[in-house]
N, C-alpha and C positions, 0 to 999 in steps of 0.2 A: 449504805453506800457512802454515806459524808463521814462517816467514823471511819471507813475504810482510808479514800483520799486525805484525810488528814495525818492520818498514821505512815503513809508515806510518803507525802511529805514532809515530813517529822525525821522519816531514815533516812529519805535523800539530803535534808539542812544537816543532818548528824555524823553522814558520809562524807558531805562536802568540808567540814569543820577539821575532820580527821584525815582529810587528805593533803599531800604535799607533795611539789616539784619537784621534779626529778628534771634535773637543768647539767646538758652535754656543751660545754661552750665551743668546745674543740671542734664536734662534729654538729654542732647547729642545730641540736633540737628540743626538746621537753617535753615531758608527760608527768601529768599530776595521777600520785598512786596512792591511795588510801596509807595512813603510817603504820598501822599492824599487821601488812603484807613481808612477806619474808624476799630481802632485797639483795642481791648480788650482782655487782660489776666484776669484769673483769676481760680477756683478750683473748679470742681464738682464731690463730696467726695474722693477721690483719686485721682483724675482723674487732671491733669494740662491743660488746654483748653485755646487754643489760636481761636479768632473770627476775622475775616479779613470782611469786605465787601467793593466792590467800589464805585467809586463816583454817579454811576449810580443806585445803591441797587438793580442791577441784576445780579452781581455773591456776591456769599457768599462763604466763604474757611475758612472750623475748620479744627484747626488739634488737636487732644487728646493723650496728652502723659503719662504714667503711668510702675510702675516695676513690672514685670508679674513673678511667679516662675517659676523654670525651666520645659520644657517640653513643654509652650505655642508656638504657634503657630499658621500664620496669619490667618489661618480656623477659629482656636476657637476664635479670636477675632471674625472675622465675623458672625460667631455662633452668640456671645456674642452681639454685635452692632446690628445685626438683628431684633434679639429678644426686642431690649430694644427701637430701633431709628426707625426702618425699616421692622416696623410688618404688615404694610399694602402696602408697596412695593410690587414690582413684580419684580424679578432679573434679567435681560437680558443678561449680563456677568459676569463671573468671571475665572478669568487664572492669571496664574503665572506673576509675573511682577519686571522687578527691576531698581528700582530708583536712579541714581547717586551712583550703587554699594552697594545697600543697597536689598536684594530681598525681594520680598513680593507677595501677590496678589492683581491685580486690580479688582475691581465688579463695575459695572453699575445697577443702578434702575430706573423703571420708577413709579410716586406714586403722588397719588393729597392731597395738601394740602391748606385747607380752599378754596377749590373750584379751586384751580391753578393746572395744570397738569406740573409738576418740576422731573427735570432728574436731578440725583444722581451719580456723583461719588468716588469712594473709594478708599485710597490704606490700605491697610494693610501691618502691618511690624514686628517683633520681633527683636529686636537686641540690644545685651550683655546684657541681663536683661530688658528691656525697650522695651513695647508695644505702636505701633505709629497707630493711624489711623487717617489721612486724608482723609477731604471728601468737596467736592464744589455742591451746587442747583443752576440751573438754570434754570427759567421760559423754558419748550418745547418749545413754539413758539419763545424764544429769543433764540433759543442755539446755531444757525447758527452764531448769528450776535455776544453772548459773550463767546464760547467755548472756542476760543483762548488766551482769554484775562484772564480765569482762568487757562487755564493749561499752560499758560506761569509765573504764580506764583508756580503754584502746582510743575511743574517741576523742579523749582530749590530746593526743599525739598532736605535735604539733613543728613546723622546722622553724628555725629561728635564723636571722641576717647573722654572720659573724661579728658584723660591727656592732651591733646590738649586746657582744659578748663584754664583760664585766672589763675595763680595761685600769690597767694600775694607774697610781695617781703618782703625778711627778711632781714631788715638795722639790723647787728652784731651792738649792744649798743655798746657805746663810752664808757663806765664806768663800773666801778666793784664795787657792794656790798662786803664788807668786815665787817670781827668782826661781824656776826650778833648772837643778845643773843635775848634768849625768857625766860621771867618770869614774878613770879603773881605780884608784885610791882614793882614802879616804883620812883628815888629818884629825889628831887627837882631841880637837874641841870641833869634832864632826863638819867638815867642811870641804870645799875638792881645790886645789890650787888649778891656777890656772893653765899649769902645765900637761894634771891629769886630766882634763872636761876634755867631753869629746862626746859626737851625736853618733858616730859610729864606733865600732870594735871588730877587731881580730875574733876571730873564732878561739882562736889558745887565753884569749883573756877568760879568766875562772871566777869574776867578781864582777858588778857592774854596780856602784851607788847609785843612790839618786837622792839628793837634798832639795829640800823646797823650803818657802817662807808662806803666811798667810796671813788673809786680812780678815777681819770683823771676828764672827764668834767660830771657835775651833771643836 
């Protein structure tokens, strides 16, 4: 029994070691996914869709993220997901559920696809604007042996503040524009007389300069 629990612990330190974030700053969320999982972003017409599956191509984990108006909520997604993913399903669950603080609803399906009997689960979410749903298939007959192994990705799902999102840094310029003039000519040692400056133009004018001067380093 102690040879056993130490051995995995040993897989879960060696899983956790191997795993890495998967960071959405746009749509506010993250999930940490093992790195030799086979990983695909990309957009199904609004919809931002992230594709996970493992090295085994017996669990599979989308998660679909999107800006829902106000008033949504995790039902009408479900509704909505139903209808369009899960029309020949059959629902076994669904209750309230909440993930790393984020509440939603969980549903479970059971449903055959190209001949395979594959158990579905869901979460649904709403939050600050932004409709989440995650959901992982796994082969019936495997779910004993890979249930764990997906909801120990699904679980670390998590939404994140916008403001929390990476924001660029503003290096204050070293130098100052000065003297700048705009006009429709321009004189041979680059300069505008003061006859051509002007802050406005004619639409038929076909040239607009602009000269400036600067201070400190350029």
């Amino acid at each position: 029994m102690q040879k056993t629990i130490f051995s995995f612990l040993f897989l879960m330190f060696s899983m956790a070691l191997s795993a890495q974030w998967i960071t959405d700053n746009e749509y506010a969320f993250k999930i940490n996914v093992p790195s030799n999982w086979t990983q695909e972003s990309k957009f199904d017409g609004t919809d931002k869709v992230y594709d996970f599956l493992d090295p085994t191509q017996n669990v599979f984990i989308e998660v679909r993220a999107f800006k829902v108006d106000n008033g949504a909520s995790a039902d009408m997604l479900a509704q909505a997901f139903e209808g369009q993913f899960l029309s020949t399903a059959q629902r076994v669950a669904f209750e309230p559920y909440t993930l790393n603080n984020t509440a939603g609803k969980f549903a479970g399906y059971t449903m055959t696809i190209d001949g395979l009997n594959v158990g579905v689960g869901t979460f649904y979410a709403v939050n600050n604007g932004i409709g989440y749903i995650m959901w992982s298939m796994i082969e019936t007959r495997l779910y004993n042996q890979y249930s764990a192994t997906g909801d120990a990705v699904m679980n670390t799902f998590t939404t994140i503040n916008k403001s929390s999102a990476a924001k660029p840094i503003v290096i204050k310029a070293p130098f100052k524009l000065t003297n700048m003039k705009l006009g429709s000519a321009l004189t041979a040692d680059y300069n505008i007389l003061p006859q051509n400056e002007s802050t406005s133009f004619e639409s038929s004018i076909n040239e607009i300069f602009v000269i400036w001067d600067w201070e400190a380093k350029a």
